[in-house]
C-alpha positions in Angstrom: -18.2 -15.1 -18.5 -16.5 -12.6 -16.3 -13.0 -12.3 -16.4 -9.9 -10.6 -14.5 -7.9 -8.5 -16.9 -5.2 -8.0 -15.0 -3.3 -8.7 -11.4 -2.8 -6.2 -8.6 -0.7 -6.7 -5.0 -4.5 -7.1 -3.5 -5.5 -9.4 -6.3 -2.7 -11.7 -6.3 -2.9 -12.2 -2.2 -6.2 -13.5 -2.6 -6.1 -15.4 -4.8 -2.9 -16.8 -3.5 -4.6 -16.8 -0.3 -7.8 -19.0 -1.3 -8.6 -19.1 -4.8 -12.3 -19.2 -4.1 -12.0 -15.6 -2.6 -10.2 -14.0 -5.3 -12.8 -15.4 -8.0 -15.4 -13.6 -5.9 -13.7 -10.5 -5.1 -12.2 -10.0 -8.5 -14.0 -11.8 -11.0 -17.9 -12.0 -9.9 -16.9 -8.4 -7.8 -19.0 -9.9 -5.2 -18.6 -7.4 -2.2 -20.0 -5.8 0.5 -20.7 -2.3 -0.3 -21.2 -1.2 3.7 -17.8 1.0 4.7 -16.0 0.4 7.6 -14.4 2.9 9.8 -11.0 1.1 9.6 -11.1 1.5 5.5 -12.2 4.5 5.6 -9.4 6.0 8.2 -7.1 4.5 6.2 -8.3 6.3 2.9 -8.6 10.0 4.9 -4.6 9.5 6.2 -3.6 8.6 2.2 -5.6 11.5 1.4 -4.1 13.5 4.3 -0.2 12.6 3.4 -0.6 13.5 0.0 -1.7 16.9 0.2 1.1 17.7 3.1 3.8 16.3 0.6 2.4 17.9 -2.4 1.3 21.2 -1.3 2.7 22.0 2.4 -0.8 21.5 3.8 -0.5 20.8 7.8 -1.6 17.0 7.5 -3.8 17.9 11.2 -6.0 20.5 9.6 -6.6 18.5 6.6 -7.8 15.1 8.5 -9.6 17.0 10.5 -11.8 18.1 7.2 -11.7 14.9 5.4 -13.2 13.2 8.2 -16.1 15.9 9.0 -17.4 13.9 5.5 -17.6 10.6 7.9 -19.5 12.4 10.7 -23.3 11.7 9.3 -22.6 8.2 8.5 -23.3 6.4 10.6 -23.2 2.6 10.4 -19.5 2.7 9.0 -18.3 2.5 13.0 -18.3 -1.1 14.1 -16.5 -2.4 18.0 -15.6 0.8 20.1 -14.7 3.4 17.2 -16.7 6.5 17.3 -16.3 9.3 15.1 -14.8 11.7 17.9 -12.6 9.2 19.1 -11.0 8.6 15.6 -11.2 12.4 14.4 -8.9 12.8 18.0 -6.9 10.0 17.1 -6.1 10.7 13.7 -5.1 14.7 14.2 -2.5 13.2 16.6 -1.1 11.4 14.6 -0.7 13.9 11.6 0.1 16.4 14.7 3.7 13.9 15.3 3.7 13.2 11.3 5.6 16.8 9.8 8.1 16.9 13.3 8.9 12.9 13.3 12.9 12.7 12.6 12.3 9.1 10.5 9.7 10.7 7.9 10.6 10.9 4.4 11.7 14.4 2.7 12.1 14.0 -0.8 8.7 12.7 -2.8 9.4 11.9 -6.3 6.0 10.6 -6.7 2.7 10.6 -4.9 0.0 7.8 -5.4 1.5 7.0 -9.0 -0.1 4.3 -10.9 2.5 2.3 -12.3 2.0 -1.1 -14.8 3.8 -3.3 -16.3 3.5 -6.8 -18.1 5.4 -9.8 -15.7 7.4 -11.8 -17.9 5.8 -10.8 -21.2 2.4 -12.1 -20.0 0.5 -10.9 -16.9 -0.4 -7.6 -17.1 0.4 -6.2 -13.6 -1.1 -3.0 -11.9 -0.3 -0.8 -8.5 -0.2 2.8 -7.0 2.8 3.8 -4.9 2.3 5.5 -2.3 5.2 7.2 -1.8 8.1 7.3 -4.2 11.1 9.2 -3.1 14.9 10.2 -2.6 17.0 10.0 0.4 21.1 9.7 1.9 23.2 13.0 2.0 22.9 13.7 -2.1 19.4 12.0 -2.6 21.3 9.9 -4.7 19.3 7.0 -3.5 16.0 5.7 -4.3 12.8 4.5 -1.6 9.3 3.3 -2.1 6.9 3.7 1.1 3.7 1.9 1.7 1.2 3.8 4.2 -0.3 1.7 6.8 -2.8 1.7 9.9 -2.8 -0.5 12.4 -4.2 -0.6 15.6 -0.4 -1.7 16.8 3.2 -1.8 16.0 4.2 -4.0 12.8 6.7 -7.0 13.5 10.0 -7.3 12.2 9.4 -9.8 10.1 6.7 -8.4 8.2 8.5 -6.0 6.2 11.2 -8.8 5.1 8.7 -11.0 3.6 5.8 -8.3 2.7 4.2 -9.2 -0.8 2.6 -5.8 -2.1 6.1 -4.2 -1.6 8.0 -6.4 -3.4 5.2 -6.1 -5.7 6.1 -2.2 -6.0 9.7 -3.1 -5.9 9.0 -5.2 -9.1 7.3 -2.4 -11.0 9.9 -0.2 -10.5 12.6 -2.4 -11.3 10.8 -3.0 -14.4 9.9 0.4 -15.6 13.3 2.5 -14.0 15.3 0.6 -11.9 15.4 -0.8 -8.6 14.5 1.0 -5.3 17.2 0.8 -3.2 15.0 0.4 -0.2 11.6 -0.8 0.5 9.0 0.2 3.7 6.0 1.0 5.5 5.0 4.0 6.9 2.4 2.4 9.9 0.8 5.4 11.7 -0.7 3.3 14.5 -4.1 4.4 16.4 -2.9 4.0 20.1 -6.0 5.6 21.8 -4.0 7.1 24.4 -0.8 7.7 23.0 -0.9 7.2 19.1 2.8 6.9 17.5 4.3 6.8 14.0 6.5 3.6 13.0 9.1 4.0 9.6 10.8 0.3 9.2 12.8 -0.5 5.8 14.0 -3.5 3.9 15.6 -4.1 0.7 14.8 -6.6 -2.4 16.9 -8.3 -4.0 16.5 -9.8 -7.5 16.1 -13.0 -6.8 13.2 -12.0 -4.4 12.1 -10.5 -8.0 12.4 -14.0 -9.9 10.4 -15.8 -7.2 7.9 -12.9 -7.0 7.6 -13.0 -10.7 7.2 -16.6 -10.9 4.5 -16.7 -8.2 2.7 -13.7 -10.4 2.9 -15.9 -13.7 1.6 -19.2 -12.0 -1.3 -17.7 -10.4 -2.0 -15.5 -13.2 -2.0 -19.5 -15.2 -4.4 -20.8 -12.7 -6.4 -18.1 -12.9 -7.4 -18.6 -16.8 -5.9 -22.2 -17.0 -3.1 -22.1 -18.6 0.6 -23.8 -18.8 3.8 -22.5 -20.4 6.8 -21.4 -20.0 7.7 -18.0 -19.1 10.3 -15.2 -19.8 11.9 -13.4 -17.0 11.9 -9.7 -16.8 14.5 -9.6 -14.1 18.1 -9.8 -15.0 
């Protein structure tokens, strides 16, 4: 029988979400295999960021390659995306990304994979983004998320965001802490795209209750019952 051997951010919200879902997703794998534009705009501005930040590449010129790749197929374009409209789209966007005031200077780490095991029993896996320095001295510590969206991010959505508290958790665990938490949410305005940075911190406790959530799902998942041991001082 088929079995998950670990959690991830993605993992854990579905199967928080409906537990039917995350058997299928993550245990049968049962999935569509058809793109989607959205995904796949999503995966060319990851791509993108990572090779400004790590080599100096402008971010325009390289989207603008990444997605020629997209041009041929076809049936990935779904509501009113076209290829043209999302190729003008997303050089705008990493047009404003290198000059925006908010963007973050000082990678540490691009797309790490980090793990860890939560509470000496669920073995936990995520890639950061975007794992960085900033303040006068770099002398503190940040861990972005990139995001699309098709409109600005609420407030209250960074406060109570699970995959980056998941992050926050696998950085506490393997280093220490990040001082700050956020999402980088380049947001595909047709006529005037625009680039939002919002922040939050985490606090231990959030790291308990996160870590307790983890361990219980992880239970239900394989049906089991015991108690645990916190990681989190």
């Amino acid at each position: 029988m088929p079995e998950i051997k670990y959690l991830t951010a993605s993992s854990l919200r579905d199967f928080r979400t409906c537990g039917e879902k995350g058997r299928l997703a993550h245990i049968e794998r049962i999935r569509l295999n058809r793109k989607k534009s959205s995904t796949e705009f999503g995966k060319a501005c990851h791509a993108t960021l990572e090779k400004f930040y790590d080599i100096g590449r402008h971010p325009a010129d390289t989207f603008s390659l990444i997605w020629q790749d997209e041009k041929n197929i076809l049936d990935i374009y779904n509501g009113s995306d076209t290829h043209e409209g999302l190729l003008r789209i997303g050089s705008a966007l990493m047009s404003l990304f290198p000059k925006h005031h908010g963007r973050p200077m000082h990678p540490v780490h691009l797309e790490k994979p980090w793990q860890c095991v939560v509470a000496n029993e669920v073995p936990f896996f995520g890639v950061i983004d975007y794992d960085g320095l900033y303040g006068h001295d770099d002398n503190y510590s940040e861990v972005i998320d990139w995001k699309t969206s098709a409109c600005r991010y609420p407030e209250w959505k960074i406060q109570l965001d699970m995959q980056l508290t998941s992050y926050a958790y696998l950085k506490a665990v393997n280093q220490r802490m990040p001082d700050r938490v956020g999402f980088g949410v380049l947001i595909k305005k047709k006529r005037e795209p625009e680039i939002q940075f919002m922040y939050s911190r985490r606090t231990t406790s959030q790291l308990r209750e996160w870590e307790k959530l983890a361990t219980q799902t992880w239970r239900d998942i394989h049906g089991r019952d015991r108690d645990s041991d916190t990681q989190i001082g």
